[in-house]
C-alpha positions as CSV (number, residue, x, y, z in Angstrom):
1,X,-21.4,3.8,-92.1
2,X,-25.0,4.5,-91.2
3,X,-25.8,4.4,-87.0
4,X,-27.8,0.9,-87.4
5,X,-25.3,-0.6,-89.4
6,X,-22.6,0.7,-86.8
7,X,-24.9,-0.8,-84.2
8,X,-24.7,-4.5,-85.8
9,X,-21.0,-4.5,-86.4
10,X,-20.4,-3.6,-82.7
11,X,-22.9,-6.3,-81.5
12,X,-21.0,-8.7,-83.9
13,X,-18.1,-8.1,-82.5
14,X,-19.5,-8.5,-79.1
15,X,-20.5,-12.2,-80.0
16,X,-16.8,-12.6,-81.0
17,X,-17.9,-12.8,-84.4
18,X,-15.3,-11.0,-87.4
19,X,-16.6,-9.6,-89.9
20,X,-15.1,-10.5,-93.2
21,X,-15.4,-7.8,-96.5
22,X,-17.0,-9.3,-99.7
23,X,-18.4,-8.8,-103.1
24,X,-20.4,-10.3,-105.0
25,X,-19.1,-12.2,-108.1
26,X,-21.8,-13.0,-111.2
27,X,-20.8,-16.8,-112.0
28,X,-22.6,-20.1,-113.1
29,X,-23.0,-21.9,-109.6
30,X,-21.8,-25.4,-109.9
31,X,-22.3,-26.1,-106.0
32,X,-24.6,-28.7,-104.5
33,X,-25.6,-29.2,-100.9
34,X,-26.6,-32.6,-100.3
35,X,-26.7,-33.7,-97.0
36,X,-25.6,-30.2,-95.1
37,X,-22.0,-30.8,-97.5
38,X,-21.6,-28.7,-100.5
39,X,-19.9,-30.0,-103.5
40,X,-18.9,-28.5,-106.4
41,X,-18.8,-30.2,-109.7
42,X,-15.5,-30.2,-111.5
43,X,-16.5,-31.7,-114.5
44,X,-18.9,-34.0,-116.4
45,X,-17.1,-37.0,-117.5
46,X,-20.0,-39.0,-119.4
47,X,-23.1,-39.2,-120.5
48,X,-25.3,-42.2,-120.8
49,X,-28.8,-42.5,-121.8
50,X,-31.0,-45.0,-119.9
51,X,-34.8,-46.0,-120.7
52,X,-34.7,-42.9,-122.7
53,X,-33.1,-40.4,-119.5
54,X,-30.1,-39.1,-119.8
55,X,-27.4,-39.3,-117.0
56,X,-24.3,-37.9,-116.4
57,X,-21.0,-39.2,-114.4
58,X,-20.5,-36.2,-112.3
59,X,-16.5,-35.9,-111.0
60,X,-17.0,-33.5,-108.0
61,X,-13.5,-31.1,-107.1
62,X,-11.3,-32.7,-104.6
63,X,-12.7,-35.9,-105.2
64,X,-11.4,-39.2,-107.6
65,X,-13.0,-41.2,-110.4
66,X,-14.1,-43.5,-107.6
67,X,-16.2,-41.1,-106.2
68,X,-18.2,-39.7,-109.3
69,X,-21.6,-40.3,-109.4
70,X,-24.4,-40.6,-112.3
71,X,-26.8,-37.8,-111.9
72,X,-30.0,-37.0,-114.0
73,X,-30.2,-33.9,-116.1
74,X,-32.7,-32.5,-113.7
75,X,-29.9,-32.4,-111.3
76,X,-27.7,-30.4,-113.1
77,X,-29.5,-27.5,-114.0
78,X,-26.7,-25.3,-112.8
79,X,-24.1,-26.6,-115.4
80,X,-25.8,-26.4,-118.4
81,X,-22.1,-24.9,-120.1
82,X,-21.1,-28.4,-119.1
83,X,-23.5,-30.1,-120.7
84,X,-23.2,-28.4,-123.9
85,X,-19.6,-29.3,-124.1
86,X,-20.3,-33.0,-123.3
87,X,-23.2,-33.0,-125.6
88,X,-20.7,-31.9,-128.3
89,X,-17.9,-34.3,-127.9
90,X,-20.9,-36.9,-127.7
């Protein structure tokens, strides 16, 4: 560990802050932040087109049918796998 970066971990630890280990993991991001939240989408259950836009009934993780919401394609540019497979069963 080079002297600078020894330097921040002891003034994180000062500010009672841990430091937790990570790496970085290449995936498809399927997370929103609306409203300070984030959401992640579990799956797209629909698709409906509407004055000639299409929009999709989003069903977010840890959420129920009752909370799924129609979003533009726009929206979803992050879950373009998902759309595919819609689009297919469509």
């Amino acid at each position: 560990m080079s002297k600078a970066s020894s330097s921040r971990c002891q003034a994180l630890a000062e500010l009672g802050k841990e430091i937790i280990p990570w790496k970085m993991v290449e995936t498809e991001p399927k997370l929103f932040l609306i409203q300070g939240d984030v959401y992640e989408v579990e799956k797209l259950v629909a698709l409906k087109i509407v004055k000639g836009q299409k929009l999709y009934r989003v069903r977010w993780r840890g959420y129920g049918r009752e909370s799924d919401t129609m979003e533009p394609e726009e929206n979803l540019l992050s879950c373009k796998e998902m759309i595919l497979d819609l689009e297919k069963k469509n």
